[in-house]
N, C-alpha and C positions, 0 to 999 in steps of 0.2 A: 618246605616253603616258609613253613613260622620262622628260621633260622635267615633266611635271607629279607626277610620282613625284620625282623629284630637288626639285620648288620647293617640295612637301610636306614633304619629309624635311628641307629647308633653314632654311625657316620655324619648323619644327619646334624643330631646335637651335637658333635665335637666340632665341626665347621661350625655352626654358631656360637658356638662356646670360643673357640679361636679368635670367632672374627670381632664377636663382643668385648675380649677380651682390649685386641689390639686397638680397636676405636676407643676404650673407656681411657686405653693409653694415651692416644692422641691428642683426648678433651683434656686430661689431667693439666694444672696449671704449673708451669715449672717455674724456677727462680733463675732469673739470669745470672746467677752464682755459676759458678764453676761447675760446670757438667762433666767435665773427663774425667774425674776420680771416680763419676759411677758406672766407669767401661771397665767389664771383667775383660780381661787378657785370655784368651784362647788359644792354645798351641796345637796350631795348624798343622803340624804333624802326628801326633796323636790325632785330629780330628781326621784327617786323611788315611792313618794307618786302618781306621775303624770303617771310612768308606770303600777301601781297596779290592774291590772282587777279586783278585789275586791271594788276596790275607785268607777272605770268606771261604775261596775254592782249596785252599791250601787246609785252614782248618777242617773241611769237609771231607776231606780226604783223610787224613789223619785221624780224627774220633769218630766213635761208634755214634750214628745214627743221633740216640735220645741225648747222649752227652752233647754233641755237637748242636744240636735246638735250645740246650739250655744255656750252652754256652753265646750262641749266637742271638737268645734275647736277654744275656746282659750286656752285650756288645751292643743291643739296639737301644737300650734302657739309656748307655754312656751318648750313645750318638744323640738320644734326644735332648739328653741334657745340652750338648754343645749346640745343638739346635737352640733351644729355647733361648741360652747365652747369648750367641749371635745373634737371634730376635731384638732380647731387652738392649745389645748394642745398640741395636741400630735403631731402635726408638731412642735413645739419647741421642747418636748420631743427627737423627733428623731434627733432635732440636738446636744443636749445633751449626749442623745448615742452616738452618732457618733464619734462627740470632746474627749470622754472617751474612744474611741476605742484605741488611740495611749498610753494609759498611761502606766507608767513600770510596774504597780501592774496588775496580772494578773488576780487577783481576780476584782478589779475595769473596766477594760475592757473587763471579760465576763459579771458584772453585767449593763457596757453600751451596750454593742450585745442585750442583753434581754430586756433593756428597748427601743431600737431603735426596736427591732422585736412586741414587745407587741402595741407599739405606731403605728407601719403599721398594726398590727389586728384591732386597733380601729379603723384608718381609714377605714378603708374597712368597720367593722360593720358600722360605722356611714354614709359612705353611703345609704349603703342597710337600716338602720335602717331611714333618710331622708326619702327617697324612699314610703317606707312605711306610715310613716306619712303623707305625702303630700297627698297618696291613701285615708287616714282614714280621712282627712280633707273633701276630695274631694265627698267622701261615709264616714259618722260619724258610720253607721254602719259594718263598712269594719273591717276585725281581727284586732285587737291591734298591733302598732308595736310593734317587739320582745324586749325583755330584755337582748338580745346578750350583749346592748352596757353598759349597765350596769355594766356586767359581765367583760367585756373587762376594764373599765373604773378603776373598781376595780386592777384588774391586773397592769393595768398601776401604778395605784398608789404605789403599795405595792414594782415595780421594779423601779419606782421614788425615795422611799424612802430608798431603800437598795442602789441605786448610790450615795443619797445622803448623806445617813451615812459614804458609803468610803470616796467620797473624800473630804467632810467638818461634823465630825461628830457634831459639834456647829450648823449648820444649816441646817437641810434637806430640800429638794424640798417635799411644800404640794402642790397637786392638787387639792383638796377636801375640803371641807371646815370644814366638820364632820370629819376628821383623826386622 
């Protein structure tokens, strides 16, 4: 009972710890200087290969037991990292939207609405998607985290690069490293 009282109260502070985190991003004040150079590139194949319950089920099969747990929470350790990357994206991202909301082209200001709204989906996946890994770390046999953020990540990209076509079609904003 003290163990699930402690995984509660743990839980607990790392969602507030998350969510503090991402608001103190929000309030931060940026410079309307060039935001792209502070997007890490992510190679969505790599970040995919690591999601693949096919890879997961194939390694599990293949090593013994304790090897395969160890091996699977440095597998979770890389995925968090891609996780967090894809976070701090997409906190740039939505400053990007944002700066793009005021422009006279209206087409260019609804393509930054979508990319500031796509960039808080990911947020929130890559919470819940944390979350989740941390559990699967914690228990190597615990569900796979979701492929939400993937999904999201993808989106993000594809409303990255149509801003970025408006409004410098010589240089679009890559997220990814495979695009």
């Amino acid at each position: 009972m003290t163990l699930a009282y402690f995984l509660v109260v743990a839980a607990v502070l790392a969602v507030v710890s998350l969510f503090y985190l991402g608001i103190s991003q929000d309030f931060q004040v940026r410079s309307d200087a060039n935001l792209a150079p502070r997007i890490q590139p992510i190679d969505i194949e790599a970040f995919r290969n690591l999601m693949d319950p096919a890879e997961r089920e194939y390694l599990r099969r293949r090593l013994p037991g304790g090897e395969f747990r160890e091996v699977q929470r440095r597998r979770l350790v890389a995925m968090a990292a891609y996780v967090r990357t894809a976070s701090q994206n997409a906190t740039v991202l939505i400053d990007i939207g944002n700066q793009s909301l005021s422009a006279s082209d209206p087409q260019t200001a609804a393509a930054g609405r979508q990319l500031a709204d796509n960039a808080h989906t990911l947020q929130v996946n890559a919470t819940y998607a944390l979350l989740r890994i941390w559990a699967a770390w914690l228990w190597p046999d615990f569900d796979r985290p979701t492929i939400t953020i993937l999904n999201s990540y993808e989106r993000l990209n594809g409303s990255a690069m149509l801003l970025g076509r408006l409004q410098n079609p010589s240089a679009p904003v890559r997220i990814s490293a495979t695009s």
